[in-house]
N, C-alpha and C positions, 0 to 999 in steps of 0.2 A: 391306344394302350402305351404310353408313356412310361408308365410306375408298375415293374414287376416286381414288385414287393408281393410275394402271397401267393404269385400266379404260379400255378402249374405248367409244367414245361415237358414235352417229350424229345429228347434228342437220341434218336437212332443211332448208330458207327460212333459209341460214348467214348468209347474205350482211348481212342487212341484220334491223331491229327486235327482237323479240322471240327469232330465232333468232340473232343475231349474238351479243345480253347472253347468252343460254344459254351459247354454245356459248366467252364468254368466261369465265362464270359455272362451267361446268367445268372448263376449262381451268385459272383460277385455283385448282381443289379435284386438281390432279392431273393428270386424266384425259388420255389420247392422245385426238385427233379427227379423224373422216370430218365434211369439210363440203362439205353438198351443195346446190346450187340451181342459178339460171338464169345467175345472172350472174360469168363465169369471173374475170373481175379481181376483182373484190369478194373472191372465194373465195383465189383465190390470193395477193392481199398479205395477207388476215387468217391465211394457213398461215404465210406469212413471221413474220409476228408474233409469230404461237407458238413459232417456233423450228424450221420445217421439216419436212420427210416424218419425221424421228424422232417427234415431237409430232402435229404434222399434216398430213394429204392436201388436197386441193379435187376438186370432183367436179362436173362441171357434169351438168346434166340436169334436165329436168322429170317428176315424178311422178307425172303422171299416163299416161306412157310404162310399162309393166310391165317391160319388158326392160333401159330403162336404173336404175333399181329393181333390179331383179337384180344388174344389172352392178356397183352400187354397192355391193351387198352381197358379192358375190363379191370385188372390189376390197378391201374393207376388210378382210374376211378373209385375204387373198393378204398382205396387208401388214403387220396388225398379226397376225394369230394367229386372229382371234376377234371376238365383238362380249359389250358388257356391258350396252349402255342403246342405246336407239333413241328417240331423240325425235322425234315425226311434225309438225313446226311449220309445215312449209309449205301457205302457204293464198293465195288471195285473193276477191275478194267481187264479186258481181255485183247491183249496186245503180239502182235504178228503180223504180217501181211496175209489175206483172206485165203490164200490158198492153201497155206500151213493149218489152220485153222481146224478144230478137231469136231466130229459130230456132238452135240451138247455144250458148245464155248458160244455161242450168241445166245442158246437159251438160257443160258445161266448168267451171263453177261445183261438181259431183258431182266430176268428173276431178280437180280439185286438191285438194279440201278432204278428200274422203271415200275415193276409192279410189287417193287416194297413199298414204294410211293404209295402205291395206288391202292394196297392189302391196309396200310396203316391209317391212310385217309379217308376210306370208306369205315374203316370200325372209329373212328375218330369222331365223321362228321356229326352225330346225334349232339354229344356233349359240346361240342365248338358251336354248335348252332344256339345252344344254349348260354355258353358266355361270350357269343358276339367274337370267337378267337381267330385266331392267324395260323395257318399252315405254310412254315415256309420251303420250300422245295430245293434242295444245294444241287446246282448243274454244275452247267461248266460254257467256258465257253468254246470248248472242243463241241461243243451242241450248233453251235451256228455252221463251225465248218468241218466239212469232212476230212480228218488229220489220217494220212497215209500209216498204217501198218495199224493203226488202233480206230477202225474204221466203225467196229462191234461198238465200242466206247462214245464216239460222234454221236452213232445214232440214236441209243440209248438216252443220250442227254438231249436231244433232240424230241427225240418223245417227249422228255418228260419237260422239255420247255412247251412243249402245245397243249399236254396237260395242264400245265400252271394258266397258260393264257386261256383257256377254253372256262376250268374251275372260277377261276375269279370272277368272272362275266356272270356265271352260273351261280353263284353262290353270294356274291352284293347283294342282293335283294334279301338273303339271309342273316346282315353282316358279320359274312365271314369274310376275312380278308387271304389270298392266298398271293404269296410271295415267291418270286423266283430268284434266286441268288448265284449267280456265273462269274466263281472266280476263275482266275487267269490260272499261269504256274505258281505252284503252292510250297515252299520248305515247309520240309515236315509233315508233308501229309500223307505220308508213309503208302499211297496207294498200288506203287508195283507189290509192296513185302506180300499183299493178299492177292494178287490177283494170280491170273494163267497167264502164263508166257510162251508162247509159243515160239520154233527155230524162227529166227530175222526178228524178234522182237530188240528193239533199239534197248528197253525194259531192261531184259532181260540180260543182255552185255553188258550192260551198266553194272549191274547186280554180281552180276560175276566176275567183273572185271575184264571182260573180253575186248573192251574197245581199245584201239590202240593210243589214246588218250584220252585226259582225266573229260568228260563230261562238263560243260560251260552253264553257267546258269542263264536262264532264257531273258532277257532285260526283261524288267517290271514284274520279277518275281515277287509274291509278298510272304512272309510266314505268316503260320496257322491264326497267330494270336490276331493280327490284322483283319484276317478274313472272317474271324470270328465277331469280331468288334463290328464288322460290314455286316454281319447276321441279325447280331442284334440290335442296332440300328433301322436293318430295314423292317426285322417285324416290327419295331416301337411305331415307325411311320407308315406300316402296312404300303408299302413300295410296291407294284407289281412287278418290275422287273428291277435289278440292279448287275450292272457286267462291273466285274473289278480289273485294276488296274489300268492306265491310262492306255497301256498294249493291249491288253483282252478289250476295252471300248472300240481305241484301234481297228482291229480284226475285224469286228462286230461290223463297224460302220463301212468298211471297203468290203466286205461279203455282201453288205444289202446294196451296197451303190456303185461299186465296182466288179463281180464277180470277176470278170476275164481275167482284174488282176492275181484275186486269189488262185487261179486257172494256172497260170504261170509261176507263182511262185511255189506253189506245194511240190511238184516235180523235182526245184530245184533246191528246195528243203532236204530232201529227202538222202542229196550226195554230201549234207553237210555232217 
């Protein structure tokens, strides 16, 4: 799927960061779009922008609801015909160290990250089966390793990279293609402003200015618009996995061939 000219697109977390560049990132390549998240204005002047219900719908709802997932699937079908790509980008993080951590912050941290995935893909697969489409899945690559105080976060993404590798195996035979997308650190991807912060979240002093100096940006940051461009690129070539950034690769490959090193150095992360 080279030419999205036509194709139907779903981009979850539309509204804002890395699902806003997507889901203009396609639009600019063609494609008609379902944009879905929480926040209804956001959704609806970026439909205007496209050029309207012709181009675009807005769809409010949160994902880790099953029925409104449905609903958004059935909608977009009802309207454009069909679905061709399904982008799962909506997420947010629940960041503290574990012990702060309050009863319902992992569940709810699982709820958006992993089984929006999983609510939207399931109502999805019928029609994907049908136009041979792509599901692509936005990790991270806090997925491969366990990042100190945002531990809820890791593992989440983690899940949902075994989802991605299990689905594609399981569903080639259908050609469906399903994609995993693990960018690095992200400008602009606005994902403390949503999330829960708990006391000792690093998140959260930042946000409020409590640290005693200004915040460094992590080398091999990329903005939205970049990682957006990595999206859709990887659904055109149905990619099963893509890590961004030459640091997020980095990480990726001394996690699988060195752990001890990554053993040692998170510790010491942690006093920076």
């Amino acid at each position: 799927m080279n030419d999205f000219a036509d194709k139907v697109v779903i981009v979850t977390g539309a509204s804002s960061g890395i699902g806003r560049a997507t889901a203009i990132a396609f639009y600019r390549a063609g494609a008609r779009l379902a944009l879905a998240a929480r926040s209804t204005a956001d959704l609806e002047q970026l439909a205007v922008e496209f050029g309207g219900d012709d181009m675009a719908i807005p769809f409010t709802l949160d994902v880790a609801n099953p029925d409104q997932c449905q609903a958004l699937i059935d909608r977009t079908v009802a309207h454009f015909g069909g679905v061709d790509v399904l982008i799962n980008n909506a997420g947010m993080i629940v960041s503290g160290p574990f012990e702060h951590l309050q009863p319902g912050d992992i569940e709810r941290q699982f709820a958006v990250n992993y089984f929006g995935a999983v609510y939207c893909t399931r109502a999805a697969l019928p029609h994907l089966k049908k136009s041979r489409g792509v599901v692509v899945n936005v990790s991270s690559v806090a997925g491969f390793v366990g990042v100190p105080t945002s531990g809820a976060y890791s593992a989440s993404k983690a899940a949902l990279n075994s989802l991605g590798q299990s689905l594609a195996a399981e569903l080639k035979p259908h050609g469906v293609a399903v994609v995993t997308v693990c960018p690095y650190f992200t400008s602009g991807a606005q994902l403390s402003r949503k999330g829960i912060l708990r006391q000792g979240s690093r998140h959260k002093a930042r946000l409020e200015g409590q640290q005693e100096r200004p915040p460094r940006q992590a080398p091999g940051t990329q903005p939205v618009a970049v990682v957006a461009d990595a999206i859709l690129n990887a659904a055109a070539h149905r990619r099963r996995l893509v890590v961004l950034s030459p640091f997020g690769r980095l990480i990726w490959r001394v996690e699988r061939w060195a752990p001890w090193l990554v053993d040692r150095v998170l510790p010491l992360a942690m006093r920076m």
